[in-house]
Structures are given as C-alpha cells and as structure tokens.
C-alpha positions, -999 to 999 in steps of 0.1 A, spaced: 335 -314 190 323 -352 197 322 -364 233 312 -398 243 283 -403 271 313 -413 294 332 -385 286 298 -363 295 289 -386 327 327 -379 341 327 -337 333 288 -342 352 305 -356 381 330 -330 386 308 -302 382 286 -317 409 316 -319 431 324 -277 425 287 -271 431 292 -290 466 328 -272 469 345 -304 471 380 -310 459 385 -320 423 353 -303 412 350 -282 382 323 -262 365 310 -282 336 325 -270 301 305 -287 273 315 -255 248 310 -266 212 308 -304 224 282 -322 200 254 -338 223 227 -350 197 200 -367 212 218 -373 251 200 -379 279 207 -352 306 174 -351 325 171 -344 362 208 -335 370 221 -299 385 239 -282 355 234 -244 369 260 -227 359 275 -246 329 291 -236 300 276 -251 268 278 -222 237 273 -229 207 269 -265 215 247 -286 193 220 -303 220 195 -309 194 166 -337 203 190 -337 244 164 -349 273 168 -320 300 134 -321 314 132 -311 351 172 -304 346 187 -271 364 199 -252 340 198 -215 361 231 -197 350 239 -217 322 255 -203 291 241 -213 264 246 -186 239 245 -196 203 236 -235 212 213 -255 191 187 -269 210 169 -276 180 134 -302 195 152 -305 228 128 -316 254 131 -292 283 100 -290 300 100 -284 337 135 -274 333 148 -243 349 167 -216 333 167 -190 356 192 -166 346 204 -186 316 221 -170 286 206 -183 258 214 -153 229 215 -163 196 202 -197 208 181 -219 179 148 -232 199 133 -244 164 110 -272 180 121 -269 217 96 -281 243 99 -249 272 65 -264 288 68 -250 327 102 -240 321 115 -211 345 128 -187 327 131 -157 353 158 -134 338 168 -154 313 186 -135 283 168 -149 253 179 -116 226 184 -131 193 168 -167 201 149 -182 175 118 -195 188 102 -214 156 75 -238 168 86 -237 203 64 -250 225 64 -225 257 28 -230 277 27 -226 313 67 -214 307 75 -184 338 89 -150 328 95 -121 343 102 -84 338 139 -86 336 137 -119 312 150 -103 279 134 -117 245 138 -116 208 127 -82 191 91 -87 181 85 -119 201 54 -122 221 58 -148 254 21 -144 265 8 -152 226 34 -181 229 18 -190 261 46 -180 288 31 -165 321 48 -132 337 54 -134 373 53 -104 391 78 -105 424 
C-alpha cells in the first residue's frame, strides 16, 4: 500500500502521543505500507506494526525499533545501524544488504530471516535472540551479551 511522507509523519505523531499516554495517540500501523527509500532515522517506533512492509533502502539508524513487528518486511539495504531492536519480530524478514552495525538485537526473533550480505559487526545478541537455522551471528560479526 503507498503512503505519502505526510501520511507517515502524521501516523509518527500519534504513536508518539500513545507512547507518552496522551489523548489521540495510537500505536503506529505501517502493515503492508510501501516505504521505499523514507527517512525514519532517530524517532521512537518501539512497538510498531510494519509486516510485511516493503522498507527497502529506509534510513532508521539510531531509530527504536524494540517491540516492533516486523515479520515478513523487506528491509532489503536498509540502513539500521545503531538502531535498536530489542525484542523485535523480524521472522521471515528479507535483510539482503541491511546495515545491523551496533544494532541491539537482545531477544529479537530473527527465525526464517534472510541475512544475504548483511552487514552485522559490533551488532548485540543474546541467548534468548532466536536466528535463522544454520546462521552463525559471531562469523557474521554480532557479539553475545551475557546478562
């Protein structure tokens, strides 16, 4: 589904408004929308709902992503780095390209993602953060935390 930038900037500002419990505020549903190439760096998007949305080449470095739903979104050579994604549901999600430098992704749920030339140095995991069958974070360059 095609959203404009306005359309995008007026959902942002009431899903800041839920996450400060003000009246009017809503959690963010982007589901399906088509994002290609938006800039959505530095903004507080924890606990969104953007499956199987198409955010290939979006800007969300430093962005908080932690909660998100992202299953089955293309994030094809999104730029993420520094973004955190604690607890995000990315399953199914296509990473082909995707920059995860010094992501957080403590408990994340990455089963199914395809991780094809993702970039994931310095990227934080943890023992319940959930990856692809056969897929090796610390080869990729992701660092386990221990708590």
């Amino acid at each position: 589904m095609k959203i404009s930038y306005l359309d995008v900037q007026k959902i942002i500002e009431c899903h800041n408004k839920f996450l400060r419990s003000e009246e009017g505020g809503e959690i963010a549903n982007l589901e399906e929308a088509e994002l290609f190439g938006f800039n959505l760096a530095d903004l507080n998007l924890s606990g969104a709902n953007l499956a199987r949305a198409s955010l290939k080449r979006v800007n969300f470095w430093n962005t908080n992503l932690q909660g998100a739903i992202l299953t089955g979104a293309n994030l094809k050579r999104a730029m993420m780095e520094g973004a955190n994604l604690r607890n995000a549901q990315l399953q199914g999600a296509l990473l082909k390209g995707v920059n995860l430098e010094h992501t957080d992704l403590r408990g994340a749920n990455l089963d199914q993602a395809v991780f094809e030339d993702a970039v994931l140095k310095g990227a934080l995991y943890d023992r319940s953060t959930i990856w692809p069958q056969g897929f090796d974070p610390v080869s990729a360059g992701a660092l386990l935390v221990e708590e």
